[in-house]
Phi, psi and omega in degrees: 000125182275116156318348176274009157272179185311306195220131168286152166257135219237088154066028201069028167211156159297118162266109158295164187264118160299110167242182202290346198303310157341281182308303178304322172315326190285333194088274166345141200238143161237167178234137176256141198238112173266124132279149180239131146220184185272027161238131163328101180246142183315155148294130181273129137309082178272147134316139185238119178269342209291012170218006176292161169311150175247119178246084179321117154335306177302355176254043184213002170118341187297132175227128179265038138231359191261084186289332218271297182307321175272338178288291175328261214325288169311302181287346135271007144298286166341300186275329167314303187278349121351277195265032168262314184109003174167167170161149149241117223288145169246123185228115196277183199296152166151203171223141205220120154292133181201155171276223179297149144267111198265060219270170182213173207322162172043060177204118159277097157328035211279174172230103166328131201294158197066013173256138206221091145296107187212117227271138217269175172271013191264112179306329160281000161280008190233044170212149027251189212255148189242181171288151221192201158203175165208097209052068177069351175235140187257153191181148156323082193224184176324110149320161203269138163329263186280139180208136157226125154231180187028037177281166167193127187066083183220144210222157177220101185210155173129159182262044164293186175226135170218104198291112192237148190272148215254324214324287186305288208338285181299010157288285181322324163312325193303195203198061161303180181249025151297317182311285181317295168346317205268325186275353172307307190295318182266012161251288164335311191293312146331292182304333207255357179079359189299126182312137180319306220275040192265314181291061199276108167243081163229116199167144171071211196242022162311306165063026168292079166323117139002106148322146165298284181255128183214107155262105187237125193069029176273161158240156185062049184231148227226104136269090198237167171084295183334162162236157150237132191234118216004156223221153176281305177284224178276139188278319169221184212179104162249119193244150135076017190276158172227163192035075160261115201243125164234114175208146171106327183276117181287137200225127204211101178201103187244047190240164181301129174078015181256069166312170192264311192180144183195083135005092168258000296043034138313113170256155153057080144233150182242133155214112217213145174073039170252138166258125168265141175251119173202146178272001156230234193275144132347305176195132173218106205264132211222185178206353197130175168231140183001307157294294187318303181279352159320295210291325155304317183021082194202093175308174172266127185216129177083033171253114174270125127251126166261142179355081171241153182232145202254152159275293184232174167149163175280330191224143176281320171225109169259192168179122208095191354291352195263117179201015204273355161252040175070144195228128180197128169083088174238145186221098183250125190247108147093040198236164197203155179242069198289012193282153174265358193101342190276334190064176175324309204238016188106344179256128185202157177231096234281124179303148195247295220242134169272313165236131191240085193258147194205147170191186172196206211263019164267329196289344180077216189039224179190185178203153204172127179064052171267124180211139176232139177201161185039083170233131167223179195198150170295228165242150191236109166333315184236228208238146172298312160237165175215180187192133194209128186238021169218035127330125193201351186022226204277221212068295202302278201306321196286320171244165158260181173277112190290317182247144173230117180229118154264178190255101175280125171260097223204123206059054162246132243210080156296107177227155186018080192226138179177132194249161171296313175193152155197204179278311204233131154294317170283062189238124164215145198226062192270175205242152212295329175298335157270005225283166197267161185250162125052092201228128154230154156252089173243115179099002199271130184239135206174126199285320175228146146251139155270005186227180164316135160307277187256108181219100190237169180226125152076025164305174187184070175109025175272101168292106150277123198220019200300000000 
């Protein structure tokens, strides 16, 4: 197949191809952005807004007393820099009510410093249901507060806020067994092959909570500055995307499932100068969950984090459990876990882990080429690194094993990582038919432990230089 057609097939979905013809069309200009890491990492492709048109909400109609005028407003600021060929929706200082976003190709989001986007709380307000995922399985749902789908060049920027209001959302942590049902059903649905837009859940007492921000199937995409303050889901979700850049951002989300950013079938992201608050992991790099991501078969590839600092969170870094089209080439650099356990207002959640890889004996894929170096942490409930290949959490009850895919796990590579206290510099726990390959430890440090240093099953090839 010759690159010089319109568009390649990419891991199972259609990419177009940027041409220069493209780029002029758009207005919009890129910067290639070199990471240095210990793997071949691509160069990123960013977009640069920084001369595109400015299209103000307030000249489309937006009232910070108006959610119904300002959700209109925004979305025709949208379609204006849209067909304009690039642009940027400007949302100016105040707090402006609003519903879902929707964004498209060449069009930058900025938030003005003092700007509030801040997103109602109406599950009907987030229809009708686009394409999606949910943990790993894709399906019809709520739309995502910010959604891009099938995009290129598309930006979230400014030292603005985007706020999401909780009244449903946090009802909705709960985890009931209407809830538990629906995902059984949207997993059967899965297995059985049923085409995604087949896959309706928004019905009932189903309750699939919305991602805040979700790019899904983008090129290019540009997050900087922001802040975001709670979230119903996952707070950002780069799905099937490629050159994805996040920096700069603050993630303050202390509600169930409110990862910081999660890395999905992604290739080539850099996420670097973010501070995380989070009321789960921090950053978690996932691929799917089993049939599904089987059938996409599109690793997670290629991910930097850079010098970032955690408040809260469960992991500093995980990877899984949703892993089944395979994880490689992970790199986390110069990152910290700056929490005392109390957080800012009194609320915290005890980091258990620093590299955390977990899967289990449904999931497939592989995990490979993971390196963490110059990390440090206060004190931590578990391990600098930990491996765990029977996570299945409530999973174990809710389903049997239809496939039994184990995960080969291979190469991981820690150096001059050091906590105040934890348990284990060390723990893996691996399946005796599987054992993990190729662990080296260097440098690894902790003024106190409570456990075994190094406690491992089923290893292969294990350096200790700790």
């Amino acid at each position: 197949m010759s690159l010089s057609r319109r568009s390649v097939l990419y891991a199972g979905f259609a990419v177009p191809l940027v041409t220069g013809a493209a780029q002029a069309a758009s207005g919009l200009s890129h910067k290639h952005l070199s990471v240095s890491a210990p793997f071949d990492m691509p160069s990123l492709r960013v977009p640069d807004f920084s001369r595109a048109q400015r299209f103000p909400i307030t000249d489309f109609g937006a009232s910070t007393d108006d959610q119904a005028a300002t959700t209109a407003a925004i979305a025709k600021a949208i379609d204006a820099a849209h067909r304009a060929g690039s642009g940027n929706v400007i949302v100016p200082q105040g707090i402006w009510p609003t519903g879902k976003i929707n964004l498209k190709s060449h069009v930058n989001l900025h938030l003005s410093k003092g700007a509030t986007l801040l997103f109602s709380e109406k599950p009907e307000d987030y229809l009708p249901p686009v394409q999606t995922s949910w943990e790993g399985i894709e399906c019809f749902n709520y739309s995502p507060l910010v959604y891009a789908f099938d995009c290129e060049n598309v930006g979230l920027s400014g030292e603005g806020k985007l706020k999401a209001k909780l009244d449903v959302w946090q009802v909705w942590y709960k985890r009931p067994k209407p809830h538990m049902d629906a995902l059984v059903r949207l997993y059967d649905l899965a297995y059985k092959g049923v085409p995604v837009e087949a896959r309706q859940m928004v019905e009932g007492e189903n309750h699939l909570r919305p991602h805040f921000v979700q790019f899904n199937r983008c090129r290019h995409v540009l997050i900087e500055d922001i802040s975001i303050e709670d979230s119903p889901f996952w707070t950002i979700h780069p799905l099937l995307c490629r050159d994805v850049v996040i920096r700069r951002v603050k993630v303050r989300a202390h509600g169930h499932n409110n990862d910081g950013v999660d890395p999905e079938m992604s290739q080539n992201v850099l996420i670097e100068d973010c501070v995380f608050d989070q009321g789960d992991d921090a950053v978690s790099v996932k691929s799917g969950r089993d049939m599904d991501a089987w059938r996409l078969n599109t690793p997670t590839k290629n991910v930097v984090m850079r010098n970032c600092r955690i408040k809260n969170g469960h992991q500093l870094m995980a990877v899984g459990s949703e892993l089944s089209g395979g994880i490689e080439n992970i790199f986390v650099d110069n990152c910290h876990f700056v929490g005392d356990g109390k957080g800012d207002d009194g609320w915290a959640v005890p980091i258990n882990n620093l590299l955390y890889v977990k899967t289990n004996e449904r999931r497939g894929g592989y995990v490979k080429n993971i390196h963490m170096r110059n990390v440090s942490a206060t004190k931590i409930q578990g391990s600098l690194l930990a491996v765990e290949t029977d996570v299945l959490y409530q999973w174990r009850t809710l389903l049997p094993t239809y496939v039994r895919k184990l995960t080969p796990i291979e190469g991981l590579y820690l150096s001059d990582v050091r906590v105040e206290e934890a348990k284990h510099l060390c723990l893996i726990k691996a399946e005796t038919d599987m054992p993990v390959k190729t662990v080296s430890l260097r440098r690894l440090r902790a003024n106190t432990l409570t456990d075994t240093a190094i406690k491992t099953q089923n290893v292969q090839g294990l350096v200790n230089r700790a």
